[in-house]
C-alpha positions as a Markdown table, in Angstrom:
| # | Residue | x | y | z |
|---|---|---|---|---|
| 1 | Unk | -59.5 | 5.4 | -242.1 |
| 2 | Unk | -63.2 | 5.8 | -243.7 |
| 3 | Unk | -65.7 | 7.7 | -241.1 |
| 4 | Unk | -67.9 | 5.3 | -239.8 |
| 5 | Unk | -71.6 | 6.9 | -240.3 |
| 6 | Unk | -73.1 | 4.8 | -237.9 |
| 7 | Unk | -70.4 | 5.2 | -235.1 |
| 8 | Unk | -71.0 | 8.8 | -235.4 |
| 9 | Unk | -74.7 | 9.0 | -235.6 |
| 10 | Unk | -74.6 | 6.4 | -232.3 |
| 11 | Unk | -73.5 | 8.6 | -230.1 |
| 12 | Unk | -76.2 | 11.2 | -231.0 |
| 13 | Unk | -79.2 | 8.0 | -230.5 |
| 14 | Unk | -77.2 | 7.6 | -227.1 |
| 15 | Unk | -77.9 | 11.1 | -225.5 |
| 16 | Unk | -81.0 | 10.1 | -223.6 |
| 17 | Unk | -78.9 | 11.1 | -220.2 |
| 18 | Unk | -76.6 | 13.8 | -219.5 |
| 19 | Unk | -73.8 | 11.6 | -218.2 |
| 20 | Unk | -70.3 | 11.8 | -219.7 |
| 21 | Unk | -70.0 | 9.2 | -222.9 |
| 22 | Unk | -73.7 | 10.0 | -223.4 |
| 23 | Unk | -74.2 | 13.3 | -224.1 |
| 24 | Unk | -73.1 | 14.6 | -221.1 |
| 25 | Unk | -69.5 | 15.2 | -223.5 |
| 26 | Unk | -71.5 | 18.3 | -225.3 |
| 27 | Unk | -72.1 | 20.0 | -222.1 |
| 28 | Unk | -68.5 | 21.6 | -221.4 |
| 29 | Unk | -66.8 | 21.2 | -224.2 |
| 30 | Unk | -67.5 | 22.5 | -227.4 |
| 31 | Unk | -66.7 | 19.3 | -229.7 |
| 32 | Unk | -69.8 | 19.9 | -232.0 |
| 33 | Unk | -67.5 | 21.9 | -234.1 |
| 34 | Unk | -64.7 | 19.1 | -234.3 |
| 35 | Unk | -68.0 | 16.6 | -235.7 |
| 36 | Unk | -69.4 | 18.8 | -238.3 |
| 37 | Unk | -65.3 | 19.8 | -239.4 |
| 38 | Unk | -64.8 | 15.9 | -239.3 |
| 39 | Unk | -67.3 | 15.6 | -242.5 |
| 40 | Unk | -67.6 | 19.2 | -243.4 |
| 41 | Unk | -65.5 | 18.4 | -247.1 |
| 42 | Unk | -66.8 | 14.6 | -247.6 |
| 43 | Unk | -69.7 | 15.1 | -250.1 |
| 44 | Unk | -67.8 | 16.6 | -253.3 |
| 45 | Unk | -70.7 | 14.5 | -256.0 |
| 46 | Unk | -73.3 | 16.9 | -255.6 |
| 47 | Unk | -70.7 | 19.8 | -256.9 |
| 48 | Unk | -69.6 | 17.3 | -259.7 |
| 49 | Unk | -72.8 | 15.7 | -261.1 |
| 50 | Unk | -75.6 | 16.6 | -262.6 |
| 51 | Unk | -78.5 | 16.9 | -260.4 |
| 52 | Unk | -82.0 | 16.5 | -262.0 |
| 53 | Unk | -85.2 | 17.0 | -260.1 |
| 54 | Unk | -87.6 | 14.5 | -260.1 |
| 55 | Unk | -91.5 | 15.8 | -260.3 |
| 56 | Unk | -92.8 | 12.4 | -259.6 |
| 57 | Unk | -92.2 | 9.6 | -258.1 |
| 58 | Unk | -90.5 | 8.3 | -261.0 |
| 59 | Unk | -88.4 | 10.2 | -264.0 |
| 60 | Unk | -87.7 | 9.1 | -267.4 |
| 61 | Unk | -84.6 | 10.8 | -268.6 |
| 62 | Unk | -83.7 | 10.7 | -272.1 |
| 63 | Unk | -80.6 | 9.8 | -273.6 |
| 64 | Unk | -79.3 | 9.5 | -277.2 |
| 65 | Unk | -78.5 | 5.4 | -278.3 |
| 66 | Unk | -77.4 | 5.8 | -281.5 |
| 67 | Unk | -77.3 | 9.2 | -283.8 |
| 68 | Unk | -76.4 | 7.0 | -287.4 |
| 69 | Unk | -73.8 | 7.0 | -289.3 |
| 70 | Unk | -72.2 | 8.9 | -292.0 |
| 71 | Unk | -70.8 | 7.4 | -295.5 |
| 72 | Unk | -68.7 | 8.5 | -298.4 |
| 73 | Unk | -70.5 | 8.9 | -301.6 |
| 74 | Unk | -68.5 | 8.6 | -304.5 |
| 75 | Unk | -71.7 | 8.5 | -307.3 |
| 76 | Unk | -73.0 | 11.9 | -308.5 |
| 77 | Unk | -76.7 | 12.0 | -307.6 |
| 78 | Unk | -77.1 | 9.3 | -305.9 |
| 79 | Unk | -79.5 | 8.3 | -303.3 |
| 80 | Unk | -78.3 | 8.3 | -299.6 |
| 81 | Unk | -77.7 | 5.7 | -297.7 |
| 82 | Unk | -80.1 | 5.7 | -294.6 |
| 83 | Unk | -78.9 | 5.0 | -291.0 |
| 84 | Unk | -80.7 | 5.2 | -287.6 |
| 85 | Unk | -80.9 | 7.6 | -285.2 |
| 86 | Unk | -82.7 | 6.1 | -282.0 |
| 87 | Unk | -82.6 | 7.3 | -278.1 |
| 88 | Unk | -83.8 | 5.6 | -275.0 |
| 89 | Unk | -84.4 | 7.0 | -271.5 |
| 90 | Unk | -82.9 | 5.9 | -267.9 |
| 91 | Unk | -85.7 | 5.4 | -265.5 |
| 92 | Unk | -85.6 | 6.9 | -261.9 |
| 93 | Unk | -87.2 | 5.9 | -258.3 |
| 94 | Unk | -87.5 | 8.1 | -256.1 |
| 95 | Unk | -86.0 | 6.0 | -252.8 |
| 96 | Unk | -85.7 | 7.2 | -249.3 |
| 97 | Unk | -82.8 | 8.1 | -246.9 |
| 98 | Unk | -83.9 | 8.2 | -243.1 |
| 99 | Unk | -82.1 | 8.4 | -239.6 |
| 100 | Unk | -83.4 | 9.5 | -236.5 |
| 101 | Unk | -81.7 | 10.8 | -233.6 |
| 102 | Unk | -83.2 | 11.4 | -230.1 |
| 103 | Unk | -82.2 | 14.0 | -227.6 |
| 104 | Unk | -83.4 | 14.8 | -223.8 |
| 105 | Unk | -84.3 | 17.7 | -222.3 |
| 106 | Unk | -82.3 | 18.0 | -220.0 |
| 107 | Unk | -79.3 | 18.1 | -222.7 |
| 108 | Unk | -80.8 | 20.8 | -224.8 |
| 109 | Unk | -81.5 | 22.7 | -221.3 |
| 110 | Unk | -78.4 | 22.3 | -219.7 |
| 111 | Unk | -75.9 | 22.2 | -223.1 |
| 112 | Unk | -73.2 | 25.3 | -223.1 |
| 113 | Unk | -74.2 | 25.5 | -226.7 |
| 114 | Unk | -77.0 | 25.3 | -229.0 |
| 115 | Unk | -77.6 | 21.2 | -229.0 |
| 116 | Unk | -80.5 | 21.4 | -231.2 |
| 117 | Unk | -78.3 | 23.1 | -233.8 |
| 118 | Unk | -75.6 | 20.6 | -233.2 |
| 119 | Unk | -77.9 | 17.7 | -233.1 |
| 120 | Unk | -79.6 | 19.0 | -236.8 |
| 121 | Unk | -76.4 | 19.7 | -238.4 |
| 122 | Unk | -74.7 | 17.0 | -237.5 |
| 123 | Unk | -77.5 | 14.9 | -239.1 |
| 124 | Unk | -77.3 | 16.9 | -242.4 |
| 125 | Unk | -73.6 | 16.4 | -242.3 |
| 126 | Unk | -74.2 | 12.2 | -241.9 |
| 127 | Unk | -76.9 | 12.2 | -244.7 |
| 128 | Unk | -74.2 | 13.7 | -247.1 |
| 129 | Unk | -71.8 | 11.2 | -246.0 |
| 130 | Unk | -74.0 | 8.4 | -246.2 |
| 131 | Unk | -75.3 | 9.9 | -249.7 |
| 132 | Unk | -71.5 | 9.9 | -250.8 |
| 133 | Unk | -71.0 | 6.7 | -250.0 |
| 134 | Unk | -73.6 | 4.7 | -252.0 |
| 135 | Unk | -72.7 | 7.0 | -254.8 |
| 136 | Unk | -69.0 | 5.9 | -254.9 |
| 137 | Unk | -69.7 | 2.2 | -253.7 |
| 138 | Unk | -73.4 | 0.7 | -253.5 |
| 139 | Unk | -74.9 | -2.0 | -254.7 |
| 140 | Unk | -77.9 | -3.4 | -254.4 |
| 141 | Unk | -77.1 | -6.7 | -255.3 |
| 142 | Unk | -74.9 | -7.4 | -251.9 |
| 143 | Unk | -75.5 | -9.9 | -249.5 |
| 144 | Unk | -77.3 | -8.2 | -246.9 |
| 145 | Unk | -79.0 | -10.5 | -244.4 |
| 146 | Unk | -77.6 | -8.8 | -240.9 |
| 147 | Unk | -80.6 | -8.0 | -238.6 |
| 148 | Unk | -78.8 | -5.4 | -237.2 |
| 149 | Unk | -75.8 | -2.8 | -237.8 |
| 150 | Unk | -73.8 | -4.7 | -234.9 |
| 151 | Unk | -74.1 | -7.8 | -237.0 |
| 152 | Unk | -73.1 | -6.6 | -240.0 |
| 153 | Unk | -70.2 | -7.6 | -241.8 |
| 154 | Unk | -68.0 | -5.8 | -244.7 |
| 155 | Unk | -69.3 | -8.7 | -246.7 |
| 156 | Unk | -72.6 | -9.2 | -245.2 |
| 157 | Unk | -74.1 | -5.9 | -244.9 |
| 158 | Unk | -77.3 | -5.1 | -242.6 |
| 159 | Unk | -80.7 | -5.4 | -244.0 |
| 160 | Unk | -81.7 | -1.8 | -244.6 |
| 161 | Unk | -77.7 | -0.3 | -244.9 |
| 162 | Unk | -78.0 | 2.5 | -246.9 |
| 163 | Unk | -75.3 | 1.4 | -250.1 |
| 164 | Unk | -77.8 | -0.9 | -251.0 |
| 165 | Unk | -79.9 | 2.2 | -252.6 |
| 166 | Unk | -78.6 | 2.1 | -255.7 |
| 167 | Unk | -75.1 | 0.9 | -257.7 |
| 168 | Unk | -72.4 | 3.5 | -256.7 |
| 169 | Unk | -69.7 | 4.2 | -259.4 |
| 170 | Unk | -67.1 | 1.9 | -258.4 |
| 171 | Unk | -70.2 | -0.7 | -258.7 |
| 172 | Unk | -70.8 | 0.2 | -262.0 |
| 173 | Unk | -67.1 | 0.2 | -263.1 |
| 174 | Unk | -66.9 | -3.0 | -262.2 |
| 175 | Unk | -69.8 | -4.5 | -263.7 |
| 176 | Unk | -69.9 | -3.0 | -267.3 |
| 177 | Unk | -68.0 | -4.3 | -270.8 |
| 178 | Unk | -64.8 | -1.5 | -270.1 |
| 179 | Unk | -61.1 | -3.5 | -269.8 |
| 180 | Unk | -60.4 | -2.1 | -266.7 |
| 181 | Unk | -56.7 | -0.9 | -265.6 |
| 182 | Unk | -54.6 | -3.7 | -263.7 |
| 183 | Unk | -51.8 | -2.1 | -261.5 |
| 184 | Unk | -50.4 | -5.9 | -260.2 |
| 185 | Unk | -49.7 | -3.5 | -257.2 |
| 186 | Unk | -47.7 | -0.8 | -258.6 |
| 187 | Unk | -47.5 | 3.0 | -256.9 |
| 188 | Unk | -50.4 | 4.8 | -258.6 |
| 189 | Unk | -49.0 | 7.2 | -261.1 |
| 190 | Unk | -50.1 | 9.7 | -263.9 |
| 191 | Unk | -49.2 | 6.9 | -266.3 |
| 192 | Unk | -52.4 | 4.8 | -264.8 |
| 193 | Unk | -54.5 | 8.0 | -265.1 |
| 194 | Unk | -53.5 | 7.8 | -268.7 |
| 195 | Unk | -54.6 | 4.2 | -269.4 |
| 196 | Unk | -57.9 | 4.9 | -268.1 |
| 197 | Unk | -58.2 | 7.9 | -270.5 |
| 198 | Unk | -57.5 | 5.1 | -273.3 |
| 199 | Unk | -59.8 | 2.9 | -271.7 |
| 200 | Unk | -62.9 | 5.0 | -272.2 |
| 201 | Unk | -62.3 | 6.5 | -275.8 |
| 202 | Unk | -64.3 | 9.2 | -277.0 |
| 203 | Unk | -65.5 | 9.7 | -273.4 |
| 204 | Unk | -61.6 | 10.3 | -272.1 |
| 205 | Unk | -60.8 | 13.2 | -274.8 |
| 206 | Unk | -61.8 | 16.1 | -273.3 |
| 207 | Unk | -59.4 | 16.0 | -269.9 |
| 208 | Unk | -61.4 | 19.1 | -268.2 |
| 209 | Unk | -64.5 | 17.1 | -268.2 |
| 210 | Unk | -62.6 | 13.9 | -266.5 |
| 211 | Unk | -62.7 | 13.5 | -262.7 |
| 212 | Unk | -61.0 | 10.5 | -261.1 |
| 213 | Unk | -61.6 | 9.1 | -257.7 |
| 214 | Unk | -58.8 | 7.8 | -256.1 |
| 215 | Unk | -58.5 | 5.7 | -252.3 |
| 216 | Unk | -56.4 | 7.9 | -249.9 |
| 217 | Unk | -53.6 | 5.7 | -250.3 |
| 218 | Unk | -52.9 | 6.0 | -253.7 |
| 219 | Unk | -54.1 | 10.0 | -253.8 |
| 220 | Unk | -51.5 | 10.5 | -251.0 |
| 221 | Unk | -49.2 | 8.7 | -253.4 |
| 222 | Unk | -50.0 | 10.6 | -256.8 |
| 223 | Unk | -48.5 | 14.2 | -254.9 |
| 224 | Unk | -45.0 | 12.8 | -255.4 |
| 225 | Unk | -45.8 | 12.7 | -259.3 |
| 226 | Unk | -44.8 | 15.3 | -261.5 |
| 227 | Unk | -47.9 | 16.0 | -263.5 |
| 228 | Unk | -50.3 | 17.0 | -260.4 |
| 229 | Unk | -50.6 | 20.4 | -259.8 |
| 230 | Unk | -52.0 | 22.4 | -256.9 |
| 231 | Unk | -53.1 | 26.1 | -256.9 |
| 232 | Unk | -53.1 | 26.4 | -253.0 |
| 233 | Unk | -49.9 | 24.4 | -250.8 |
| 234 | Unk | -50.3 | 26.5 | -247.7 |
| 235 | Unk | -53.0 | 28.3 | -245.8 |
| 236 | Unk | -56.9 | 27.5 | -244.9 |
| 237 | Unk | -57.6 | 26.8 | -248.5 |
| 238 | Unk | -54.2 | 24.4 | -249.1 |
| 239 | Unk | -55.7 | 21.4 | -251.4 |
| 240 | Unk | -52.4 | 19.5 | -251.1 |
| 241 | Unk | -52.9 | 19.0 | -247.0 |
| 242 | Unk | -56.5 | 18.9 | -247.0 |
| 243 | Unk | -56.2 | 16.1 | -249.9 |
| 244 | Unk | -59.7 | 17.2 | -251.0 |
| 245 | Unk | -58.7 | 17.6 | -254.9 |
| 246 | Unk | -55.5 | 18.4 | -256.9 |
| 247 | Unk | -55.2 | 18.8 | -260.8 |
| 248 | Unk | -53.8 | 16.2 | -263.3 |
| 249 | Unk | -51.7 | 17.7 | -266.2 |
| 250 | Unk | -53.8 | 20.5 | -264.8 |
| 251 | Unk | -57.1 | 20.2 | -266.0 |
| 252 | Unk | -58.2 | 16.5 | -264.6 |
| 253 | Unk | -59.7 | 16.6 | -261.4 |
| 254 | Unk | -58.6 | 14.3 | -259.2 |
| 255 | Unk | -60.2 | 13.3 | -255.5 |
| 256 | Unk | -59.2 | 11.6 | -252.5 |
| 257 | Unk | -62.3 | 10.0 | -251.9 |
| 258 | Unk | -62.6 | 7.8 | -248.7 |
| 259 | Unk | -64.7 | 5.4 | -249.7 |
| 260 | Unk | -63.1 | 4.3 | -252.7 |
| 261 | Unk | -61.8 | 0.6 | -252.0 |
| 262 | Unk | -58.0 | 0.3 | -251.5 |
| 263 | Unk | -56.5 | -0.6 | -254.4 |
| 264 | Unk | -59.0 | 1.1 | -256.9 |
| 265 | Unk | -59.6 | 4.2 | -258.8 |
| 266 | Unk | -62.7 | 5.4 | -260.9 |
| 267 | Unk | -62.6 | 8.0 | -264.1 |
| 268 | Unk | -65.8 | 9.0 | -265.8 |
| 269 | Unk | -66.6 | 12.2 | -267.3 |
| 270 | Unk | -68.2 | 14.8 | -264.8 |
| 271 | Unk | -71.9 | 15.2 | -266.5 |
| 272 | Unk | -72.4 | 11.3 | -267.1 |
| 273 | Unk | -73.4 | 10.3 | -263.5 |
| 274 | Unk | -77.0 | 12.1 | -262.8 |
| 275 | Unk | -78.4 | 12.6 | -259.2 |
| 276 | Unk | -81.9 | 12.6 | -259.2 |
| 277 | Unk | -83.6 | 14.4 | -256.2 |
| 278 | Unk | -87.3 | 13.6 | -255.5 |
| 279 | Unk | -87.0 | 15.6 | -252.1 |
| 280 | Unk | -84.3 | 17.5 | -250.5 |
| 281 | Unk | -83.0 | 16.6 | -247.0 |
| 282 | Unk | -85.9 | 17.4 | -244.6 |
| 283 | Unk | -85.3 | 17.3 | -240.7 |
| 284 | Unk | -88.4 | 16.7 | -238.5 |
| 285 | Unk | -88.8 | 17.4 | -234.9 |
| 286 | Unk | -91.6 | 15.6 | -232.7 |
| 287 | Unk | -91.8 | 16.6 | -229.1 |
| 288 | Unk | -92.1 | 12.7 | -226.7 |
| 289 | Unk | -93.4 | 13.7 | -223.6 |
| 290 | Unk | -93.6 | 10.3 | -221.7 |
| 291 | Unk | -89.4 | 10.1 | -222.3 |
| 292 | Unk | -89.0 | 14.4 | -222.2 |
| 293 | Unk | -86.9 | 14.3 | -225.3 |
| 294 | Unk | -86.9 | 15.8 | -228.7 |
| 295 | Unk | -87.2 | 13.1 | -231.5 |
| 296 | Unk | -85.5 | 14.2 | -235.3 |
| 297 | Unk | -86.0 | 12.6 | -237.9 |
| 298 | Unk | -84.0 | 13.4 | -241.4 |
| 299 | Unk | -85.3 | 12.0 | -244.8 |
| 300 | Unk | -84.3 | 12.9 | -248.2 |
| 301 | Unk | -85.9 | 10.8 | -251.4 |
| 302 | Unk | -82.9 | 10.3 | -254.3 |
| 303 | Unk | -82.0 | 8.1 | -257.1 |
| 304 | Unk | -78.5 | 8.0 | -258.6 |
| 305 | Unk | -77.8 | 7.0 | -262.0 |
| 306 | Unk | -75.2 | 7.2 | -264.8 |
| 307 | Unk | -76.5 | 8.0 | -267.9 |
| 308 | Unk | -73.6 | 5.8 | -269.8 |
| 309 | Unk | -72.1 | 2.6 | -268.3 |
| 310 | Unk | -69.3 | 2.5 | -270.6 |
| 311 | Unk | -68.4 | 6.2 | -269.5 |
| 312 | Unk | -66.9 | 4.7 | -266.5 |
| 313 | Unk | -63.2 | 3.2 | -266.3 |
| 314 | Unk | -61.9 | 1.0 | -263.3 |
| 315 | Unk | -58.1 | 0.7 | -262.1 |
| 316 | Unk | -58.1 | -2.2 | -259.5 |
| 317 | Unk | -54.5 | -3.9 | -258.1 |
| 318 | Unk | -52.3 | -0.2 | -257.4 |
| 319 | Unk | -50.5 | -0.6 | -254.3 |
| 320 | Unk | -52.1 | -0.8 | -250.8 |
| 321 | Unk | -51.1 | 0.2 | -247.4 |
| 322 | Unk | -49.3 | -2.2 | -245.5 |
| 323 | Unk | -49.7 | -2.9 | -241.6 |
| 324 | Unk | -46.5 | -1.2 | -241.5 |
| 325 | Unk | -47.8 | 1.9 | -243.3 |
C-alpha cells in the first residue's frame, strides 16, 4: 500500500499536547527512526533525471525539433538539396511546495530525543515523497473541487493537492501519440518490457539509458522472470527484498515505484524527464508565543518537465492484485 503523505504529516500538525496519539507517542519510544526509514528509499527521480536550475522565475530550455535530413546524390556536382534544421525550447515555472507542521513546547522539552530534529526531517522526508509523487502521477487537469483533504476523493482531489503541480510521467504517457502496451491482464514479464522498447523507437535503443517504473504488484511479479538480475540478494544493501531497483537483461533499470497505478508501467530514457529547481527545500521556524509552540514551515519552488513526449511508453492492463492477494 502507497504511503499516505497527508496521514503522515497529520500526526506531526496534531502534536499541540503531549498526550499519547498526539505527540505524546515520541516521548518514550523512539519511533522517529521507524518514520524517516518508512520513506527513507521513496524519492529515486532526483538520482535518475536531469535536474536544471532555474535562475528566474521562469526557464526556457532548449531542445532540438528537427536537425534535417540527409539524401543520396547520384549527379556529379550537383547542388544540394537543403533541409531544415529548427529547435524549440520547453518553458518552466517555478511553482511552490509548502507544509507546515506545528509543535509545543512542552514536546520539544519533555521528548527523550531531539523532536525538532525529528519534526525537520520528517518534513524533508514528506516533501520528497510528495515531490515523487506528482512526478510519477500528476496532473493538473484533474477534478479537484474538495475544500478539504478529508473530502477528497481518488477522483476528486482537494483544491491545493499537490499532484496537481504539474503532469507526472504516467500523465504524460497517457496523453501523447505513443501506442501504448495492452497486457488484457497478463503477469508482467520481460516480454512487455520488450514491447515498450519497440514502442519508443530510436529512444528504446540504447537499454542502459531506459528506466522503467513498475506498480509493486507487477515489480514483485517481474523477480520470478529470468532476465532480471540483482547484484545484492542478501544483507543491508539486498535490492531483491528491499524492491527498490533490479536490472533487466542487466542493463535496464527497473523500479518498484509506489505510486505507479496498478495495472501500469512507464519506460522513458533516463535524461528526457528534466527537474527544474527554482529553490531547494527550505524549512522555516517561527517561535508562537500565545500557543508556546514552534511553527515550521517547509517550501521548495520546482517545475518538472520532459523534454520529449514521445520518449515516454505506457503498459496499462498487466495483472492486478486480487482481494485475495
Amino acid at each position: 500500500m502507497a504511503p499516505n503523505i497527508n496521514n503522515i504529516l497529520a500526526r506531526i500538525i496534531k502534536q499541540q499536547t503531549t498526550a499519547s496519539g498526539y505527540g505524546g507517542d515520541f516521548l518514550p519510544l523512539p519511533i522517529a527512526t521507524r518514520y524517516i526509514d518508512y520513506v527513507r528509499d521513496a524519492n529515486y527521480c532526483r538520482s535518475l533525471f536531469r535536474v536544471q536550475p532555474m535562475t528566474s522565475k521562469t526557464l526556457d530550455f532548449p531542445k532540438i525539433l528537427t536537425a534535417g535530413n540527409v539524401y543520396y546524390e547520384n549527379t556529379e556536382t550537383a547542388t544540394a538539396i537543403r533541409s531544415t534544421f529548427s529547435t524549440g525550447s520547453i518553458r518552466f515555472e517555478a511553482k511552490k511546495l509548502m507544509a507546515k507542521a506545528e509543535v509545543s513546547s512542552e514536546c520539544i522539552e519533555d521528548a527523550a530525543f531531539d523532536m525538532e530534529m525529528i519534526v525537520r526531517e520528517q518534513c524533508g522526508r514528506n516533501m520528497g515523497q510528495a515531490e515523487e509523487e506528482a512526478m510519477m502521477v500528476g496532473d493538473v487537469s484533474h477534478l479537484a473541487t474538495a475544500t478539504s483533504p478529508s473530502n477528497a476523493t481518488t477522483t476528486n482531489w482537494y483544491q491545493k493537492d499537490h499532484k496537481l503541480i504539474f503532469n507526472g510521467l504516467f500523465t504524460v504517457a497517457a496523453g501523447n501519440q505513443v501506442q501504448p502496451v495492452y497486457a488484457n491482464g497478463a503477469v508482467c514479464s520481460s516480454t512487455h518490457l520488450r514491447e515498450l522498447m519497440y514502442q519508443l523507437g530510436k529512444y528504446g535503443r540504447v537499454m542502459s539509458e531506459l528506466v522503467v517504473f513498475l506498480n509493486p504488484w507487477s515489480a514483485n511479479q517481474m523477480l520470478d522472470d529470468s532476465k532480471v538480475v540483482t547484484m545484492d540478494k542478501a544483507g543491508t544493501k539486498a535490492t531483491i527484498f528491499t524492491g527498490a531497483f533490479f536490472l533487466l537483461y542487466g542493463k535496464i533499470n527497473t523500479f518498484n515505484e509506489v505510486f505507479a497505478p496498478n495495472g501500469q508501467g512507464c519506460m522513458t530514457p533516463r535524461l528526457n524527464p528534466i527537474i527544474a529547481d527554482r529553490r531547494a527545500i527550505k524549512i522555516e521556524r517561527e517561535r508562537v508565543a500565545q500557543q508556546d509552540m514552534n511553527r515550521y514551515v517547509i517550501s521548495e519552488r520546482i517545475d518538472f518537465k520532459v523534454e520529449y513526449d514521445d520518449a515516454v511508453a505506457l503498459i496499462e492492463g498487466l495483472e492486478e492484485p486480487s482481494d485475495e492477494s
